[in-house]
VMD Tcl script that draws the C-alpha trace (Angstrom):
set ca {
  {134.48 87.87 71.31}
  {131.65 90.13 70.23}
  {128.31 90.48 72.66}
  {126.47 87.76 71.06}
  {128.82 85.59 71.21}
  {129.06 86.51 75.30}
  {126.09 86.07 75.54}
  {125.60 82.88 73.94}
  {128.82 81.58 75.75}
  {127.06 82.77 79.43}
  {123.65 81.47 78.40}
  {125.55 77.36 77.78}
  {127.26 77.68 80.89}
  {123.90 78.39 82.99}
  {121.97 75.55 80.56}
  {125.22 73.35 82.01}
  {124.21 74.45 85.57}
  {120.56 74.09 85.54}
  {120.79 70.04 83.63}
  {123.67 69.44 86.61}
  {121.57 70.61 89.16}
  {118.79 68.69 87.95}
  {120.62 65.33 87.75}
  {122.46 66.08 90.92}
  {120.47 67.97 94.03}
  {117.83 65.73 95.90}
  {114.98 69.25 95.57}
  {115.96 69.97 92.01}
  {114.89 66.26 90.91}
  {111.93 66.61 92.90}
  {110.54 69.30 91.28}
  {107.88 69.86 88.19}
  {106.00 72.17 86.82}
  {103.15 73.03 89.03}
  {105.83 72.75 92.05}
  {107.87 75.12 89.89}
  {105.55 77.38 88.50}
  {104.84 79.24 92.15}
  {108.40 80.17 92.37}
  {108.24 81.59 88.97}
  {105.61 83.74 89.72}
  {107.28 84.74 92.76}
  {110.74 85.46 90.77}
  {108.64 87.89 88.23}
  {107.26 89.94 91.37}
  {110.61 90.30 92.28}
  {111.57 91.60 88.92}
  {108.96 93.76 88.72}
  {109.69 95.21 91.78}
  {113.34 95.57 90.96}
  {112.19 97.38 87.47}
  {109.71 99.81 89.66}
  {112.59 100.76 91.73}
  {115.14 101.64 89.32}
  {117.29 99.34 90.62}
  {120.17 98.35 88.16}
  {121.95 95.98 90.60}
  {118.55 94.26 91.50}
  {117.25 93.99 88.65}
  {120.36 92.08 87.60}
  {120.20 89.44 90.13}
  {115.78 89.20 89.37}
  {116.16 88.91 85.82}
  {119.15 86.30 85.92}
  {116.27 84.22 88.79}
  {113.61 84.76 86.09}
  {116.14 83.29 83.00}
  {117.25 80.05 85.29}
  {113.14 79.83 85.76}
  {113.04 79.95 81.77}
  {116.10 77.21 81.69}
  {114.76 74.75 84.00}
  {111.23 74.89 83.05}
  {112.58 73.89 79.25}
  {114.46 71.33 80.81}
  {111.34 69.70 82.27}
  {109.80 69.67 78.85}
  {112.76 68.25 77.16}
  {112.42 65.18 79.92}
  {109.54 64.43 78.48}
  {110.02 65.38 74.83}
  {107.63 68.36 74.52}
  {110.21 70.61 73.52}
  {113.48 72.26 74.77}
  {114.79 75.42 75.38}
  {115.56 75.84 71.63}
  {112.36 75.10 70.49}
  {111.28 77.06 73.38}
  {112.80 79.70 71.52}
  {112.84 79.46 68.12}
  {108.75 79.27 68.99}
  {109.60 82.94 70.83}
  {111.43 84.29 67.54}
  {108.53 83.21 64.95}
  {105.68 84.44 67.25}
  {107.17 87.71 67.14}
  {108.32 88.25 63.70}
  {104.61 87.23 62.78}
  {103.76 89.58 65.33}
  {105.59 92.45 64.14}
  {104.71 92.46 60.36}
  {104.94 96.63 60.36}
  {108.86 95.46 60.88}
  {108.89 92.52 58.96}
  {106.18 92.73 56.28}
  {103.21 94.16 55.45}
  {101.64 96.58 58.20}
  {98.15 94.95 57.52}
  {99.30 91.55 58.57}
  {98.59 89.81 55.12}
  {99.65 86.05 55.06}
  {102.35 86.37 52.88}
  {104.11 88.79 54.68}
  {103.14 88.64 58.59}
  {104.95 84.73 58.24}
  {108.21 85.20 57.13}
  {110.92 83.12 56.58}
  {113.02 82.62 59.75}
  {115.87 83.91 57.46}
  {114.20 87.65 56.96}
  {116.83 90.20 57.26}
  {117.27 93.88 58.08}
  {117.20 94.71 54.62}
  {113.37 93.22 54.23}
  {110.52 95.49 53.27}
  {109.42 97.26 55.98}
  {105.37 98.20 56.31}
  {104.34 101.99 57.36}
  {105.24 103.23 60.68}
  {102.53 102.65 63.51}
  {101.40 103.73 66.71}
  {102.19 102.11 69.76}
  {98.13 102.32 70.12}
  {97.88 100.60 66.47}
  {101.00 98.44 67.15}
  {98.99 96.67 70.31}
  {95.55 96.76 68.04}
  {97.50 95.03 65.32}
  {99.18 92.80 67.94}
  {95.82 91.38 69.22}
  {94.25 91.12 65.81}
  {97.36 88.45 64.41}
  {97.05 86.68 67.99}
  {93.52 86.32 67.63}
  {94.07 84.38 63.81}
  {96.36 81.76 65.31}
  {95.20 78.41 65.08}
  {94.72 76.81 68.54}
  {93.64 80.02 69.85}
  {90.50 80.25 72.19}
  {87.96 82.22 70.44}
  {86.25 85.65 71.40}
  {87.39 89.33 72.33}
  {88.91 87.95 76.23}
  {90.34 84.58 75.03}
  {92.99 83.90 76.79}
  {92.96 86.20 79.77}
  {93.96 84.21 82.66}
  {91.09 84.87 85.49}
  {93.75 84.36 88.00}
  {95.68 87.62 87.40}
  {95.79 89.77 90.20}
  {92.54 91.77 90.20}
  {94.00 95.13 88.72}
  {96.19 93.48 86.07}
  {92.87 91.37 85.23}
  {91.13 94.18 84.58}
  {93.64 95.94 83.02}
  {93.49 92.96 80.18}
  {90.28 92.99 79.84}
  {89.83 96.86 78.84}
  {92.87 96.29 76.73}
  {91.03 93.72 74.62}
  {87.95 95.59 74.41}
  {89.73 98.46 73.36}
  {91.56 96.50 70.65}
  {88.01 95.22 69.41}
  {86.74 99.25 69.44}
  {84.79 98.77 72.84}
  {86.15 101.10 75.35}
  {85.46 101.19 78.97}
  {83.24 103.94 79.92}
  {84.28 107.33 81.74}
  {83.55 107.34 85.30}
  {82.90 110.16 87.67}
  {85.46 108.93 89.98}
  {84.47 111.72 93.07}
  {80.91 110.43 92.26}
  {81.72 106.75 92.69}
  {83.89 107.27 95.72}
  {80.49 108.95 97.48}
  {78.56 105.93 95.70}
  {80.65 103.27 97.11}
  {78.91 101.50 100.12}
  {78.32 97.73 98.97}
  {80.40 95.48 97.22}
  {79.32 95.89 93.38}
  {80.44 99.68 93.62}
  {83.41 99.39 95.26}
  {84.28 96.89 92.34}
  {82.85 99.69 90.00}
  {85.09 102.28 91.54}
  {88.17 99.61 91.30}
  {87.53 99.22 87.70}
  {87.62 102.95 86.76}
  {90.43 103.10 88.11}
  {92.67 100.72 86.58}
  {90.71 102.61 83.69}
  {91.93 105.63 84.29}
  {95.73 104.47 85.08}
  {95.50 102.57 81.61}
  {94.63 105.79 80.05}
  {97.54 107.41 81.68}
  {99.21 104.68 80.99}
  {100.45 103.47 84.59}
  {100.52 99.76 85.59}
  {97.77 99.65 88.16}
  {99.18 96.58 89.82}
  {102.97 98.59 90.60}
  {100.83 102.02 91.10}
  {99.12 100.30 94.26}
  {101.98 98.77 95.41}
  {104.11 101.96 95.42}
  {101.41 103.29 97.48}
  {101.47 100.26 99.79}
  {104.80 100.76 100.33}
  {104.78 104.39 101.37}
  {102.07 104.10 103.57}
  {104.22 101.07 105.04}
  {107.53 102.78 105.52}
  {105.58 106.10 106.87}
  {104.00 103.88 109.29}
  {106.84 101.40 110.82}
}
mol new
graphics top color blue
foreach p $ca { graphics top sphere $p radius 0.5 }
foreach p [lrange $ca 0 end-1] q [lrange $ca 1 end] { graphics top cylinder $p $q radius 0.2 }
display resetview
């Protein structure tokens, strides 16, 4: 049996577990999605945690919690018709073949090319080589044409993202739409900070500064946390 077809094969048997546990435990068939959702959140923390530390085994477990999250959330929507975990998906595949037209197509993210059949093959035409920088540009440019999309530069940023992954978003956008957040004298804004606004100013620069050096502000603070916790207990 090759990998895929493991993999198919392990993916059934958990889509088997999640519909018996649904029909069959008394919390399961309580649940839906905004009871649900909490624990998904929670599950992704885990993960990210798990991903921070380098921890194969953990990780393991967190991202096999995060896929039954994926499973039984589908499952909710099929109860109800809105979809299942194929269309769930197929919707994944499509978004990022349109996504990816540098792979797929055209690099420029013409129509013709950036939607391509579902049947496009290794052996399709393949754009010029990007960036990572002008992959993510390109990336919120073809998510911005969608139809049903909310309109402007920060459609779409959830406010209720932590505060440093918020912010984080919101440079990325403006970066993507040529508007870059502005240096900051950090040393300066540390001896500035003695009221609310310019704490938040000193904040900002400096989930500015870890986007720049490309470090997840959110983990960064939370390593920190952490080793001021352990040196402390």
């Amino acid at each position: 049996m090759s990998a895929a077809d493991e993999s198919a094969a392990a993916v059934g048997r958990l889509d088997e577990l999640t519909r018996r546990l649904r029909a069959e435990c008394p919390w399961d068939r309580e649940q839906d999605e905004r009871s649900i959702v909490p624990h998904t959140v929670e599950e992704a923390y885990e993960l990210a945690d798990a991903a921070n530390r380098g921890d194969d085994a953990k990780l393991l477990d967190e991202l096999g919690d995060v896929l039954f999250q994926v499973h039984f959330l589908s499952l909710l929507m099929e109860e109800r018709g809105a979809g299942d975990l194929a269309a769930v998906a197929e919707h994944c595949r499509q978004k990022l073949i349109r996504r990816h037209p540098h792979v797929y197509g055209d690099p420029k993210g013409r129509p013709d090319a950036s939607q391509p059949s579902p049947d496009v093959g290794p052996d399709a035409p393949r754009g010029t080589p990007h960036t990572a920088g002008q992959v993510l540009q390109n990336w919120d440019e073809i998510k911005k044409a969608e139809p049903g999309r909310e309109q402007g530069i920060f459609g779409e940023v959830p406010e209720n993202l932590p505060g440093p992954l918020y912010a984080r978003k919101v440079i990325r956008r403006a970066g993507s739409a040529g508007i870059e957040a502005p240096e900051a004298d950090l040393h300066a804004l540390v001896d500035a900070a003695d009221d609310f606004d310019s704490v938040g100013e000193l904040l900002f620069a400096c989930v500015a500064l870890a986007r720049r050096l490309k470090v997840d502000p959110e983990l960064a603070l939370r390593a920190a946390a952490d080793t001021f916790r352990r040196a402390h207990e």
